[in-house]
HTML snippet that shows the backbone in 3Dmol.js (N, CA, C, O; Angstrom):
<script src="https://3Dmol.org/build/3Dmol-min.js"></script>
<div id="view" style="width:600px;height:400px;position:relative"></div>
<script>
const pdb = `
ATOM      1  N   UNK A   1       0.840  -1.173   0.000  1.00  0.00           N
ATOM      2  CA  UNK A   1       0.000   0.000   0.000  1.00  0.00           C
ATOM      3  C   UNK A   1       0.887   1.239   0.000  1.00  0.00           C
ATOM      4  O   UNK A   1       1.730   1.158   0.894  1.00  0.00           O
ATOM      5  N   UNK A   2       0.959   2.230  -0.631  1.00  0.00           N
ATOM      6  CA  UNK A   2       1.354   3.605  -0.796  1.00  0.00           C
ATOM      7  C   UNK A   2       1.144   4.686   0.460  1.00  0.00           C
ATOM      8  O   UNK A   2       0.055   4.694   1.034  1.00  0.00           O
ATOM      9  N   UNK A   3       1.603   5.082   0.640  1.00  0.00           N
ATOM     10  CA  UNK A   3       1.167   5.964   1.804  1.00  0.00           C
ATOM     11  C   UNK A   3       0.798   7.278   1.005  1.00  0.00           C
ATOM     12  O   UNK A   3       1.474   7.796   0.116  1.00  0.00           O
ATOM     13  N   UNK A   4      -0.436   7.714   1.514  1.00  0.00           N
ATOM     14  CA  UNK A   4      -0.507   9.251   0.908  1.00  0.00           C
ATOM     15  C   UNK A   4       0.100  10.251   1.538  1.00  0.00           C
ATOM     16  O   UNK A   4       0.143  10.416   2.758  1.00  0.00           O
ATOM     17  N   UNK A   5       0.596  10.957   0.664  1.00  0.00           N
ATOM     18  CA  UNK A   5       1.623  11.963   0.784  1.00  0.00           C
ATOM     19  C   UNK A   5       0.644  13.888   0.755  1.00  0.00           C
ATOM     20  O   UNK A   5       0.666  14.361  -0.381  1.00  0.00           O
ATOM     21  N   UNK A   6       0.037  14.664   1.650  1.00  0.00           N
ATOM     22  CA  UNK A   6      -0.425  15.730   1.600  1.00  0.00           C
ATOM     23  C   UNK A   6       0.240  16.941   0.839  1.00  0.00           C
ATOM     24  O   UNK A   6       1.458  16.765   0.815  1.00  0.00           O
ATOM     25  N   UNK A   7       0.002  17.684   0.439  1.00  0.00           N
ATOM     26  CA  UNK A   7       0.674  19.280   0.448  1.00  0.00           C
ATOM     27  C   UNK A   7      -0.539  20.065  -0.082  1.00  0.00           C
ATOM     28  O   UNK A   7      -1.650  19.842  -0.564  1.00  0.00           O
ATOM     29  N   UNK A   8       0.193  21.024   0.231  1.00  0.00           N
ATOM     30  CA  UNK A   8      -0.750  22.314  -0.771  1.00  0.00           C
ATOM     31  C   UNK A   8      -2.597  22.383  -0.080  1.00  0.00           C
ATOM     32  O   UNK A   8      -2.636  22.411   1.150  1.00  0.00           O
ATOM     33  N   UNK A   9      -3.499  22.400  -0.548  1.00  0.00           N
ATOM     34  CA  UNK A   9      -4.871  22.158  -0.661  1.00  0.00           C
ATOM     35  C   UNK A   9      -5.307  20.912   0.328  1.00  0.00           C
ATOM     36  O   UNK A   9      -5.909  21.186   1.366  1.00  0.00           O
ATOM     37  N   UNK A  10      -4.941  19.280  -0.061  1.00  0.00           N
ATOM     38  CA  UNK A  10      -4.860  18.593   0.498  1.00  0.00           C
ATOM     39  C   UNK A  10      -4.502  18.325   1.905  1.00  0.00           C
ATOM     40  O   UNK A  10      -4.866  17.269   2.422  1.00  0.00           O
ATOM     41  N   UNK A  11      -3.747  19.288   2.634  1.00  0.00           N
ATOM     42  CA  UNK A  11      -2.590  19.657   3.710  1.00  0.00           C
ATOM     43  C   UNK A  11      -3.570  20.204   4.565  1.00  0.00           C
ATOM     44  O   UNK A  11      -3.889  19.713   5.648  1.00  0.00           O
ATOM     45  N   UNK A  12      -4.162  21.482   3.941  1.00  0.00           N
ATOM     46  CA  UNK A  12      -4.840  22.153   4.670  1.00  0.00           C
ATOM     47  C   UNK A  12      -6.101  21.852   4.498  1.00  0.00           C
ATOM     48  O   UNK A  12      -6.820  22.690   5.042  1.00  0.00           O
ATOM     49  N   UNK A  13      -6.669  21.028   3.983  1.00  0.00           N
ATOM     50  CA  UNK A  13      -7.980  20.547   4.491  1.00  0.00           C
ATOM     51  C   UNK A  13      -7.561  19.787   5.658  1.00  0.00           C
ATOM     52  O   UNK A  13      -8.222  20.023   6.669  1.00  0.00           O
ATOM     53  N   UNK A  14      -6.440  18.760   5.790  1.00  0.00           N
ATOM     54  CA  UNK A  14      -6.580  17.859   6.739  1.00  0.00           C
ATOM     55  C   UNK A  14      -6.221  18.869   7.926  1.00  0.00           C
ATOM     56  O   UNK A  14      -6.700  18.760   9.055  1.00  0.00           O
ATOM     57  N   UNK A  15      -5.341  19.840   7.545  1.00  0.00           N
ATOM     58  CA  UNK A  15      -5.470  20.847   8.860  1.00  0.00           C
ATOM     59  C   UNK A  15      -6.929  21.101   9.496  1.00  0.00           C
ATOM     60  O   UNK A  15      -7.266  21.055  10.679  1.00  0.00           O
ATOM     61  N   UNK A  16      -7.692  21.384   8.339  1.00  0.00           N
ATOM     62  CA  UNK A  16      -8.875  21.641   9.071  1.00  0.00           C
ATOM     63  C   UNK A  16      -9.830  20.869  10.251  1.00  0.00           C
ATOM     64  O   UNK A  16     -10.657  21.168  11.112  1.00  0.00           O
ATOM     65  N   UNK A  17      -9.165  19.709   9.713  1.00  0.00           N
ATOM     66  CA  UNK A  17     -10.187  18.670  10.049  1.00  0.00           C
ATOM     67  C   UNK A  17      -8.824  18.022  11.537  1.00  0.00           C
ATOM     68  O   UNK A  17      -9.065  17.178  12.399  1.00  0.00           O
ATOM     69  N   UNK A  18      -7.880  18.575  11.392  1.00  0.00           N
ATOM     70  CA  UNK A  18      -6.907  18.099  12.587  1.00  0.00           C
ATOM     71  C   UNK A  18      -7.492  18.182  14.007  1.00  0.00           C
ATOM     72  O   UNK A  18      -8.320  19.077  14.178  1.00  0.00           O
ATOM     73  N   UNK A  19      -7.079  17.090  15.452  1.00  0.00           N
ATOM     74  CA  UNK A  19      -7.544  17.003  15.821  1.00  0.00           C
ATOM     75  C   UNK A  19      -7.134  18.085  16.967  1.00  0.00           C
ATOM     76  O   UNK A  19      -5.991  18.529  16.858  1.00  0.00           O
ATOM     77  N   UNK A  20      -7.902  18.556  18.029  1.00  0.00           N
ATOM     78  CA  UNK A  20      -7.615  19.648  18.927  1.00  0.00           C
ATOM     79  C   UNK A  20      -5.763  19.904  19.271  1.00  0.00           C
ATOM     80  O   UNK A  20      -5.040  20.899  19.216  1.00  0.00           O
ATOM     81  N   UNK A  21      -5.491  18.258  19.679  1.00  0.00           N
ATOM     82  CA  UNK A  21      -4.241  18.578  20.491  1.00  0.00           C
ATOM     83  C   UNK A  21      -3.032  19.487  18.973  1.00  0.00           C
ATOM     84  O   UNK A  21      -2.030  20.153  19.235  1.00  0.00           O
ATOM     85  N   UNK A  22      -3.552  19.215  17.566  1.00  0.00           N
ATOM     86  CA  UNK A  22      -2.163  19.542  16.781  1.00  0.00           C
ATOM     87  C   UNK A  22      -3.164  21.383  16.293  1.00  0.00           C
ATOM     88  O   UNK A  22      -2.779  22.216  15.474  1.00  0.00           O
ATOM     89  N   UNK A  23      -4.247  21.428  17.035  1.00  0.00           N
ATOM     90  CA  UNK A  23      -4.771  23.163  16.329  1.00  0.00           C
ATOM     91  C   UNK A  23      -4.263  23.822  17.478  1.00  0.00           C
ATOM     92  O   UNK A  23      -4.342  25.040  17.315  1.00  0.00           O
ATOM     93  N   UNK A  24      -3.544  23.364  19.090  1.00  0.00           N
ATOM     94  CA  UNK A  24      -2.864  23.842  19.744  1.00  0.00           C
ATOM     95  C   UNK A  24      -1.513  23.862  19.753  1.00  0.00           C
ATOM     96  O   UNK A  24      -0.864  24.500  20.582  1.00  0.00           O
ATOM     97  N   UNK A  25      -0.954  23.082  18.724  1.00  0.00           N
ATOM     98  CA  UNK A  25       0.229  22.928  19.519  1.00  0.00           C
ATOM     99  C   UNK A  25       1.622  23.956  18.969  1.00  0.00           C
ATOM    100  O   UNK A  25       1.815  24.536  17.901  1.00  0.00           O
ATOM    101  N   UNK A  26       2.451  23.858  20.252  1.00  0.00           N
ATOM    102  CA  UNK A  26       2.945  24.771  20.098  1.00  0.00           C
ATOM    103  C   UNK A  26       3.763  25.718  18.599  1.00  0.00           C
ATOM    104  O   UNK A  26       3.842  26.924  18.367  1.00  0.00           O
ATOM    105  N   UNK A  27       4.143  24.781  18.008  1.00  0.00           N
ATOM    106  CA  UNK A  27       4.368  24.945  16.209  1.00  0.00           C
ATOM    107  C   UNK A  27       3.618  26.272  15.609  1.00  0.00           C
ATOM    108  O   UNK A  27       4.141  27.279  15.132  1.00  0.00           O
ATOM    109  N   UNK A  28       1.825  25.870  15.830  1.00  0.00           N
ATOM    110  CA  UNK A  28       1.353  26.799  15.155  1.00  0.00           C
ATOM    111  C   UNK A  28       0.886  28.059  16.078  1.00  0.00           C
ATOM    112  O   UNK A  28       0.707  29.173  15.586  1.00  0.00           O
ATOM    113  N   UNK A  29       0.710  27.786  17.434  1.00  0.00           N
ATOM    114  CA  UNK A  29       0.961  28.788  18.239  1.00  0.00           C
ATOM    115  C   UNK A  29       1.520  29.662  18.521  1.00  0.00           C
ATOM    116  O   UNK A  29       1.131  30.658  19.132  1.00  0.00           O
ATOM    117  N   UNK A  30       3.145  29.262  17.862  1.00  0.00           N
ATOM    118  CA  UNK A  30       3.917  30.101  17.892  1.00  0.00           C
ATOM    119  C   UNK A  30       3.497  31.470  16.610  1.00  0.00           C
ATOM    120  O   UNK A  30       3.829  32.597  16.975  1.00  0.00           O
ATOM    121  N   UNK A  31       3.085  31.406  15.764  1.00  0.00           N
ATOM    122  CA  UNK A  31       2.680  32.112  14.642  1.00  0.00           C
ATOM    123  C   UNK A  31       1.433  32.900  14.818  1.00  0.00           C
ATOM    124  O   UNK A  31       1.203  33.917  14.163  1.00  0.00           O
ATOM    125  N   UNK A  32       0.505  32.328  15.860  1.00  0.00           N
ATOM    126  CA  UNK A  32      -0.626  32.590  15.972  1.00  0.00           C
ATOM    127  C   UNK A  32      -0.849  33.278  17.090  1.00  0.00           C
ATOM    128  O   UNK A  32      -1.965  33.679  17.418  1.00  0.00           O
ATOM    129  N   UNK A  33       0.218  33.461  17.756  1.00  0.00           N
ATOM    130  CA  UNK A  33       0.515  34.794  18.772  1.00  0.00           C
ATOM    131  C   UNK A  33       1.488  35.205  18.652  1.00  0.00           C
ATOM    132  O   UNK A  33       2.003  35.483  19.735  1.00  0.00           O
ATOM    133  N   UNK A  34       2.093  35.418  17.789  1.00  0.00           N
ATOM    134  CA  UNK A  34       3.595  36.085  17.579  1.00  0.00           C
ATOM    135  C   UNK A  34       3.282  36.477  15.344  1.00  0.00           C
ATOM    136  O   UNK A  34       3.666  35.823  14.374  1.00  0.00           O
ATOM    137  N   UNK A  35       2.383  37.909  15.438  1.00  0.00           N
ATOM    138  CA  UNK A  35       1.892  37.812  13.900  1.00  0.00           C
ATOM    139  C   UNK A  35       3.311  38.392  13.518  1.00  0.00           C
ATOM    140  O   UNK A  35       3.264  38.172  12.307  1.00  0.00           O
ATOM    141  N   UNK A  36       4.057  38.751  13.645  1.00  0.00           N
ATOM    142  CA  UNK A  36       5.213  39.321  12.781  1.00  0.00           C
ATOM    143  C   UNK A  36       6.094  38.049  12.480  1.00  0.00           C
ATOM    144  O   UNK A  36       6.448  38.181  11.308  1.00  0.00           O
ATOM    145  N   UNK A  37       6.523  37.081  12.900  1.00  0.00           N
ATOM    146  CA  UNK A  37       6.944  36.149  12.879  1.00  0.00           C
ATOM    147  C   UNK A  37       6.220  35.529  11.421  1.00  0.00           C
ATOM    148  O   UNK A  37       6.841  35.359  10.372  1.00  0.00           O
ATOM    149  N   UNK A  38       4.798  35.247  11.627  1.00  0.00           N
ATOM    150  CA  UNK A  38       4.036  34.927  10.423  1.00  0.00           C
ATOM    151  C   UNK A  38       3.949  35.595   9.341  1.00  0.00           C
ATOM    152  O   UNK A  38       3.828  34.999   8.271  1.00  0.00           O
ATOM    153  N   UNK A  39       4.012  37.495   9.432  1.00  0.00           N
ATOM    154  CA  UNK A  39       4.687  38.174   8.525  1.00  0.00           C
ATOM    155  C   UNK A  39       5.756  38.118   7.800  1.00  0.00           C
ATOM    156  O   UNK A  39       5.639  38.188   6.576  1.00  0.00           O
ATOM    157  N   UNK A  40       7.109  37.971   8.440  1.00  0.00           N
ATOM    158  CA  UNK A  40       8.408  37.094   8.479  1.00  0.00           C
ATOM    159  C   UNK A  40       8.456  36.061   7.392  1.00  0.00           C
ATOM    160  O   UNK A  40       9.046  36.136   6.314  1.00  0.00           O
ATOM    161  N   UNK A  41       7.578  34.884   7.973  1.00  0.00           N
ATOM    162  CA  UNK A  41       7.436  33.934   7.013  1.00  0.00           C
ATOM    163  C   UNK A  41       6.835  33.934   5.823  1.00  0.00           C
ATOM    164  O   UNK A  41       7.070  33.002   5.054  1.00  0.00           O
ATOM    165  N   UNK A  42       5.962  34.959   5.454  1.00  0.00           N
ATOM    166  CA  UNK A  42       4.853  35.148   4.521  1.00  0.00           C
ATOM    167  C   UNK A  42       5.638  36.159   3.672  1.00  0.00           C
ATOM    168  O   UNK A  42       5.159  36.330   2.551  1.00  0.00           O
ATOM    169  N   UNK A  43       7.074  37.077   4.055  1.00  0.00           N
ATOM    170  CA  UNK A  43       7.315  37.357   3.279  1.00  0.00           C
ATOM    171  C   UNK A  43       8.854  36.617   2.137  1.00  0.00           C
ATOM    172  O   UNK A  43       9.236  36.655   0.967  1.00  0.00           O
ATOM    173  N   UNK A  44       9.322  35.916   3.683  1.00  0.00           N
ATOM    174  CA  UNK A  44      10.455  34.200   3.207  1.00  0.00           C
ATOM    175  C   UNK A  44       9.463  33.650   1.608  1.00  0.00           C
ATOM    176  O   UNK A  44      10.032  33.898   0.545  1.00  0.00           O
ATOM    177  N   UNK A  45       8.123  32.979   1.534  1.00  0.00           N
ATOM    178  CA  UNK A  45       7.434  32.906   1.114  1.00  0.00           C
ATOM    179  C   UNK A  45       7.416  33.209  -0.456  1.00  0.00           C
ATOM    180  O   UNK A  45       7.730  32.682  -1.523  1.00  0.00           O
ATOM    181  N   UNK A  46       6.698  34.717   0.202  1.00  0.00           N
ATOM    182  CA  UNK A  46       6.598  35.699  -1.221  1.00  0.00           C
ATOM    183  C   UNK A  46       8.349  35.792  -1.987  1.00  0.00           C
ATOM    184  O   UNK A  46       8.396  35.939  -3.209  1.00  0.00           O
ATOM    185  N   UNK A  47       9.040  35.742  -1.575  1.00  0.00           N
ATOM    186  CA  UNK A  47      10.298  35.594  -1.565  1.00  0.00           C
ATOM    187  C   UNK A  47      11.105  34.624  -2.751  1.00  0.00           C
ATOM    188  O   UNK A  47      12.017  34.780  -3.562  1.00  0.00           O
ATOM    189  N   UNK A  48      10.183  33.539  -2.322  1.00  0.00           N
ATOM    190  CA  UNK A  48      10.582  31.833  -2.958  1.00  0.00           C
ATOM    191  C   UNK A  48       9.476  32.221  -3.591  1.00  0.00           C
ATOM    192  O   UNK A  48       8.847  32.257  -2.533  1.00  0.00           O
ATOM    193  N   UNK A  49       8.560  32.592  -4.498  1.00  0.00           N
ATOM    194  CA  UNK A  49       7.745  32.481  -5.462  1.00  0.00           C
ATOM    195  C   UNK A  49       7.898  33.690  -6.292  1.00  0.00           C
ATOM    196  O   UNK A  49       7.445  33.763  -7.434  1.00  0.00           O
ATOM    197  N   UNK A  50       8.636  34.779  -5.616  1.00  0.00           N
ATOM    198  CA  UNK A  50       9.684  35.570  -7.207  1.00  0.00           C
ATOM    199  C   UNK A  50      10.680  34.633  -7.554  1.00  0.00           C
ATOM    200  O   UNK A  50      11.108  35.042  -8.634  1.00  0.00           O
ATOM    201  N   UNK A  51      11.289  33.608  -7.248  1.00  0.00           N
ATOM    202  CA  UNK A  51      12.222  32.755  -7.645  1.00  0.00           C
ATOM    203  C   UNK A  51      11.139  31.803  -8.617  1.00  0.00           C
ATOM    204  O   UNK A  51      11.377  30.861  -9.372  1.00  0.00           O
ATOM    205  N   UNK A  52      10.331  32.230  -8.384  1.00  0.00           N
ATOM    206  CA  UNK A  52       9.724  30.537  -9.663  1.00  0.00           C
ATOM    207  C   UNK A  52       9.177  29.383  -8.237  1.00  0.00           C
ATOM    208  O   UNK A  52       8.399  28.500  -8.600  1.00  0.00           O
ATOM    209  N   UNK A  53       9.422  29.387  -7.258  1.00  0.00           N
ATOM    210  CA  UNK A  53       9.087  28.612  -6.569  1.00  0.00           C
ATOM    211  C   UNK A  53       7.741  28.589  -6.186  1.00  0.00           C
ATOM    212  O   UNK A  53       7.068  29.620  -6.215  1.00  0.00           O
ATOM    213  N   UNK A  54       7.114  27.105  -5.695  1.00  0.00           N
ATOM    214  CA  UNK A  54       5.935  27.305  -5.053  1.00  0.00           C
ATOM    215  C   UNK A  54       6.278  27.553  -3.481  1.00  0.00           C
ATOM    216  O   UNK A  54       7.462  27.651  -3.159  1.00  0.00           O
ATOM    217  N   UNK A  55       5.300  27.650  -2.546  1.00  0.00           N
ATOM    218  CA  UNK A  55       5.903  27.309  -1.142  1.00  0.00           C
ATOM    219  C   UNK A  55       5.718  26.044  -0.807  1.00  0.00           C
ATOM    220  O   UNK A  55       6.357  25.738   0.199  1.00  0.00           O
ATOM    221  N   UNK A  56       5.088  25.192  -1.266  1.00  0.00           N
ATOM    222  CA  UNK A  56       4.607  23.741  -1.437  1.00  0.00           C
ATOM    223  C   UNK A  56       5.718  22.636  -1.732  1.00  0.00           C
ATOM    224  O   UNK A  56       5.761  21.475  -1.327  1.00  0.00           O
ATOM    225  N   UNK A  57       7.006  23.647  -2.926  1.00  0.00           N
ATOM    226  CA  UNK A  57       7.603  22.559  -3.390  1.00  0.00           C
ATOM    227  C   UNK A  57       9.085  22.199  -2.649  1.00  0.00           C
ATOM    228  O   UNK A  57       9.713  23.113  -2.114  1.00  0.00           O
ATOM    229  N   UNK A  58       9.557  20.934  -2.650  1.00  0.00           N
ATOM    230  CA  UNK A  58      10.470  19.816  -2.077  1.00  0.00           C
ATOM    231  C   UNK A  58      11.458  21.237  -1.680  1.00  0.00           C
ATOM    232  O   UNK A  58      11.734  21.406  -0.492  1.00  0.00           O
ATOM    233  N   UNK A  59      12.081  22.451  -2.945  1.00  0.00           N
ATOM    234  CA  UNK A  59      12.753  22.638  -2.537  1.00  0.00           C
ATOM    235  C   UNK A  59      12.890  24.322  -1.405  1.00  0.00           C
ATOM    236  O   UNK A  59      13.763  24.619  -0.589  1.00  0.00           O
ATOM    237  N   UNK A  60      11.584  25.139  -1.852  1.00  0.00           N
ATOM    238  CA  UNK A  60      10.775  25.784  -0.991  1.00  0.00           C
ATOM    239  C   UNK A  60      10.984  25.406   0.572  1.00  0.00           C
ATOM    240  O   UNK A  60      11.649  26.042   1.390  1.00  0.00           O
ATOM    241  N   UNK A  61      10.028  23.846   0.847  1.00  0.00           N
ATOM    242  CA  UNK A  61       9.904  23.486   1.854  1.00  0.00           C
ATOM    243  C   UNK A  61      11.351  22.851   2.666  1.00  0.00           C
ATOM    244  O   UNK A  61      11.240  22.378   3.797  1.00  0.00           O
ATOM    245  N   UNK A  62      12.334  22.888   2.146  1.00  0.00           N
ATOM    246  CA  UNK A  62      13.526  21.983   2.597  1.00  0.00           C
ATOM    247  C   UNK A  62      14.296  23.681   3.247  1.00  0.00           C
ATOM    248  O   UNK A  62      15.054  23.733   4.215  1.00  0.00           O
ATOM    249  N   UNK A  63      13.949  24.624   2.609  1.00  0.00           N
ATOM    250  CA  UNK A  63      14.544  26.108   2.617  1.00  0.00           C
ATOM    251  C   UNK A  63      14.284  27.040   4.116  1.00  0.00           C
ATOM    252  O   UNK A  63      14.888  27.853   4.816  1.00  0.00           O
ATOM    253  N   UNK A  64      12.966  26.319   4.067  1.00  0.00           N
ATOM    254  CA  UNK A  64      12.321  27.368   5.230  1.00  0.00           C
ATOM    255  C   UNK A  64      12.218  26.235   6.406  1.00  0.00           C
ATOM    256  O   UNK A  64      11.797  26.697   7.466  1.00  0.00           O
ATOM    257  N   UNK A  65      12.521  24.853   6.417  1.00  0.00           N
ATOM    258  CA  UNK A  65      13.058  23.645   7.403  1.00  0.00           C
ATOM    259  C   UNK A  65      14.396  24.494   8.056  1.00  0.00           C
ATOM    260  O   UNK A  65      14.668  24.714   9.236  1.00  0.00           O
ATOM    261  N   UNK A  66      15.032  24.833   6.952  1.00  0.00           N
ATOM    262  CA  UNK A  66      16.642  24.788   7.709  1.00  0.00           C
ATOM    263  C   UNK A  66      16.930  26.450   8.006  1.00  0.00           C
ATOM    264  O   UNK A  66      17.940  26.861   8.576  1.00  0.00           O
ATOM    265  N   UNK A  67      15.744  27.374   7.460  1.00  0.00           N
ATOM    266  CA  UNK A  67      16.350  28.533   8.584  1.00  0.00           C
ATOM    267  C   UNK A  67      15.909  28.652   9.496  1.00  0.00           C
ATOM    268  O   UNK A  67      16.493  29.220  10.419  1.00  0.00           O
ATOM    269  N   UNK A  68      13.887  27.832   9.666  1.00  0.00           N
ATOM    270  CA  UNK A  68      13.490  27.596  10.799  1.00  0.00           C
ATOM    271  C   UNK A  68      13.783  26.604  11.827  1.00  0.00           C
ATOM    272  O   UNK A  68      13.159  26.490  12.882  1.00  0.00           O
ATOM    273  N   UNK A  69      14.930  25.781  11.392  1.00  0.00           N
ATOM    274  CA  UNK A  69      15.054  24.930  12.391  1.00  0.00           C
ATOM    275  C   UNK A  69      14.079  24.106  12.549  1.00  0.00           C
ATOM    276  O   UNK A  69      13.761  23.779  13.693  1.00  0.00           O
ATOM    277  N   UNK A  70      13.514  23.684  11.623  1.00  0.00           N
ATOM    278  CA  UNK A  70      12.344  22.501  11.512  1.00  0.00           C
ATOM    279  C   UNK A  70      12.827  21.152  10.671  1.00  0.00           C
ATOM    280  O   UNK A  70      13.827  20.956   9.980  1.00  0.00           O
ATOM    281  N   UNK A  71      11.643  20.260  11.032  1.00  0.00           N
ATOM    282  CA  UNK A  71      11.996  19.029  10.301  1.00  0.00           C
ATOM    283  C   UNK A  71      11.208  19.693   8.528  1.00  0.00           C
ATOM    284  O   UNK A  71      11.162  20.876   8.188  1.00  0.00           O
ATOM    285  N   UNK A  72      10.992  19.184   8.185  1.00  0.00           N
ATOM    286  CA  UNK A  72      10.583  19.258   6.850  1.00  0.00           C
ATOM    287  C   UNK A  72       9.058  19.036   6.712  1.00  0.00           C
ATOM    288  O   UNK A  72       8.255  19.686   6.042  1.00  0.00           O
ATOM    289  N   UNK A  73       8.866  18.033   7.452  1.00  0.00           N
ATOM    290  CA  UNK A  73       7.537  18.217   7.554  1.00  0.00           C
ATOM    291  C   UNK A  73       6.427  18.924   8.318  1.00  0.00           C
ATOM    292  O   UNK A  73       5.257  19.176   8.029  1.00  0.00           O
ATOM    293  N   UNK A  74       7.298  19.198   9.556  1.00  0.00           N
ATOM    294  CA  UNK A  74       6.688  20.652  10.083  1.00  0.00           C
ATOM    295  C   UNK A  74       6.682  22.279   9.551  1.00  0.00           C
ATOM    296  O   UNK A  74       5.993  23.251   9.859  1.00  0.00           O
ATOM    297  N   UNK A  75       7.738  22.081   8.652  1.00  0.00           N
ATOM    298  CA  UNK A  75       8.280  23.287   8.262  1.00  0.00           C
ATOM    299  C   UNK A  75       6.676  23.576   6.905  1.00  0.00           C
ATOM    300  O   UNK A  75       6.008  24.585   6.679  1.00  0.00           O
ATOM    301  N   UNK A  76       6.607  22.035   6.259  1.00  0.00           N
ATOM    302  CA  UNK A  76       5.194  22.224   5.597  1.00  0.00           C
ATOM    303  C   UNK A  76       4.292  22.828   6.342  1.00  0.00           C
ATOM    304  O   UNK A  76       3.674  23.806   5.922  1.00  0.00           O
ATOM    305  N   UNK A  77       4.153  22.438   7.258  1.00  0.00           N
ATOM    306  CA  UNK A  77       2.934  22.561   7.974  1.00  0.00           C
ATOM    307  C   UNK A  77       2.650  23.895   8.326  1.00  0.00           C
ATOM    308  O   UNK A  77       1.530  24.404   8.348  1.00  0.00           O
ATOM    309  N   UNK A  78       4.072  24.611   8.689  1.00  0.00           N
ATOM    310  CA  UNK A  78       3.556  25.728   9.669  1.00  0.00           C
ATOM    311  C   UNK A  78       3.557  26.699   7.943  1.00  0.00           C
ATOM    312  O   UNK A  78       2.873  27.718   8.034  1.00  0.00           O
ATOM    313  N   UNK A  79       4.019  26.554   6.919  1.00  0.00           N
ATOM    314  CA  UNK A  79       3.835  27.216   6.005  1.00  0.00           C
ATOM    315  C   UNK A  79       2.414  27.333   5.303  1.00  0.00           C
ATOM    316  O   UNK A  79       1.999  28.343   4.733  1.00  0.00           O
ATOM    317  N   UNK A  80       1.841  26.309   5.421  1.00  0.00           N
ATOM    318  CA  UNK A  80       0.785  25.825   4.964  1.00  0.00           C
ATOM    319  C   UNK A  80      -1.053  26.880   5.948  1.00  0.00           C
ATOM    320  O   UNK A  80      -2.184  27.340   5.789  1.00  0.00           O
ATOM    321  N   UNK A  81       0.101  26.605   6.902  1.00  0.00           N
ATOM    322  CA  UNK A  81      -0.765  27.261   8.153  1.00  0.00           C
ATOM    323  C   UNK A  81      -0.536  28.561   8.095  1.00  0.00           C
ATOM    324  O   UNK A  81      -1.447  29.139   8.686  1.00  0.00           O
ATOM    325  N   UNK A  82       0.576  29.613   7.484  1.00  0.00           N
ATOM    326  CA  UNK A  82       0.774  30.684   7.531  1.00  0.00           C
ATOM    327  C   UNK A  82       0.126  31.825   6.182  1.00  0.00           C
ATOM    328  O   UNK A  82      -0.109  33.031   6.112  1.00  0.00           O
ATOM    329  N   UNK A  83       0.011  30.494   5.128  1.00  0.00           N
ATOM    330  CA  UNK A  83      -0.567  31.148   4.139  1.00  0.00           C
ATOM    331  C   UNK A  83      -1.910  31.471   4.167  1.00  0.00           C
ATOM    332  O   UNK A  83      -2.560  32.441   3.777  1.00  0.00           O
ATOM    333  N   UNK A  84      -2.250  30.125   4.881  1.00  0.00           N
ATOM    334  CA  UNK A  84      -3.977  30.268   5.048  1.00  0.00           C
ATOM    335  C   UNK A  84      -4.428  31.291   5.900  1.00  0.00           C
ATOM    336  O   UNK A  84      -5.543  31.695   5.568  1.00  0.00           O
ATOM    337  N   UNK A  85      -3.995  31.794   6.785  1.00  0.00           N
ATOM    338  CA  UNK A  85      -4.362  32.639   7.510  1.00  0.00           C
ATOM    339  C   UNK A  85      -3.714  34.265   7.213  1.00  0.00           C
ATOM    340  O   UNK A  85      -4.301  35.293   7.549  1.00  0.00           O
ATOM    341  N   UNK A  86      -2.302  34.212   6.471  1.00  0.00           N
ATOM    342  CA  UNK A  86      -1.690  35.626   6.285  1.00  0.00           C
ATOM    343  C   UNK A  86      -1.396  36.085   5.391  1.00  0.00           C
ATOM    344  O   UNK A  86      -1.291  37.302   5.241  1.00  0.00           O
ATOM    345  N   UNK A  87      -1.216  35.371   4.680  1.00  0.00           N
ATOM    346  CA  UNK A  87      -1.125  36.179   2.684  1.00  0.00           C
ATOM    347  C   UNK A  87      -1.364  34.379   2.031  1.00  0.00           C
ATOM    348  O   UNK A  87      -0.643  33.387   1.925  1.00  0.00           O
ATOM    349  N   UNK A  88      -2.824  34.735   1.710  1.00  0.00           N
ATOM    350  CA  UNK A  88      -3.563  33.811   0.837  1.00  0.00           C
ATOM    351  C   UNK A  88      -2.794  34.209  -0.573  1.00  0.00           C
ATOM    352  O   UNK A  88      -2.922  33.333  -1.428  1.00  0.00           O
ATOM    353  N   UNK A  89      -2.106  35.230  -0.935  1.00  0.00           N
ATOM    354  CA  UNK A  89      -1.568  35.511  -2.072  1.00  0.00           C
ATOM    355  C   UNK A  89      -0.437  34.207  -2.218  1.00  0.00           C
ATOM    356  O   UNK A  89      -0.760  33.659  -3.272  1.00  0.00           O
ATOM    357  N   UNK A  90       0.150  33.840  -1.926  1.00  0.00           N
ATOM    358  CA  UNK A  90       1.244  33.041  -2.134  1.00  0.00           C
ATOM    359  C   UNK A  90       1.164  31.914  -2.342  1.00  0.00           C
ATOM    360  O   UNK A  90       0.527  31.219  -1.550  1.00  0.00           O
ATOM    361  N   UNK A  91       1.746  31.368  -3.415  1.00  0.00           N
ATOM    362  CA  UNK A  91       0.889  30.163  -3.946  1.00  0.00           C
ATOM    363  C   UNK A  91       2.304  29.381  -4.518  1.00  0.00           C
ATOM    364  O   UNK A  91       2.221  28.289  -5.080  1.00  0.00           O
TER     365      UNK A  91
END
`;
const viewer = $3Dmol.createViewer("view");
viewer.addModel(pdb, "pdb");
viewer.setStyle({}, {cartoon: {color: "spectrum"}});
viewer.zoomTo();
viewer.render();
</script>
């Protein structure tokens, strides 16, 4: 069996639907009381998509892992979480 793999659209529906303990935890908390930080990131972001980049893609997401000091797959996450809520522009 394949494991499904999220990003983009897909990502953040399952955000939506995530269960209490990960809509608290500290990851996205940190962004969600600290808005300049999420500014910060939203403009890292806008940043990597004058390059041609998505924020979605392998190498986007591997970019904003290693200045945030994240794994890679959190680093999706909290991006994923930053667009939806702070510049829906960035795609």
């Amino acid at each position: 069996m394949t494991p499904i793999r999220l990003s983009g659209p897909g990502l953040a529906i399952a955000l939506a639907f995530a269960t209490p303990a990960l809509a608290n935890s500290p990851l996205l908390e940190s962004v969600k009381n600290n808005p300049q930080r999420a500014k910060a990131l939203c403009a890292e972001l806008k940043a990597l998509n004058a390059q041609g980049l998505s924020y979605t893609s392998p190498q986007a997401v591997a970019q904003i892992a290693a200045r945030q000091g994240l794994s890679n797959t959190d680093a999706e996450i909290l991006s994923t979480y930053v667009v939806g809520l702070y510049c829906p522009d960035v795609r």
